[in-house]
C-alpha positions as MATLAB code, in Angstrom:
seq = 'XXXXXXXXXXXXXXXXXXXXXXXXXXXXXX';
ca = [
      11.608    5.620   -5.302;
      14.931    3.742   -3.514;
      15.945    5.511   -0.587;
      16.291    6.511    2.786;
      13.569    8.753    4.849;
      14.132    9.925    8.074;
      10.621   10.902   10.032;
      11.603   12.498   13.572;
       8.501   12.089   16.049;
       8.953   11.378   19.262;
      11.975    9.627   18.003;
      14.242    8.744   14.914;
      12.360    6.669   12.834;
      14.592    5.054    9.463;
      12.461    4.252    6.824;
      14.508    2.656    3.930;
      12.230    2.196    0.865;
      13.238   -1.253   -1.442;
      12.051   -1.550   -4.645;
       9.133   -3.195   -4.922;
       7.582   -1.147   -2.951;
       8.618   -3.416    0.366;
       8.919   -0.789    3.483;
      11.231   -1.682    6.238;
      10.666    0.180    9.411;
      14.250    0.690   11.795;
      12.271    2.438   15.019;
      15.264    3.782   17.525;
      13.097    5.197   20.161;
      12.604    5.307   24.082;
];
């Protein structure tokens, strides 16, 4: 499923799902 996620622990963590099933991982933390 194509889309966005936002997770929130200990920081904003942008998890924007490709198709394919390929995960990128965009960690703005401390």
């Amino acid at each position: 499923m194509p889309g966005t996620r936002t997770i929130k622990c200990g920081g904003e963590i942008d998890i924007e799902i490709k198709p394919g099933n390929i995960y990128y991982f965009n960690y703005w933390g401390p």
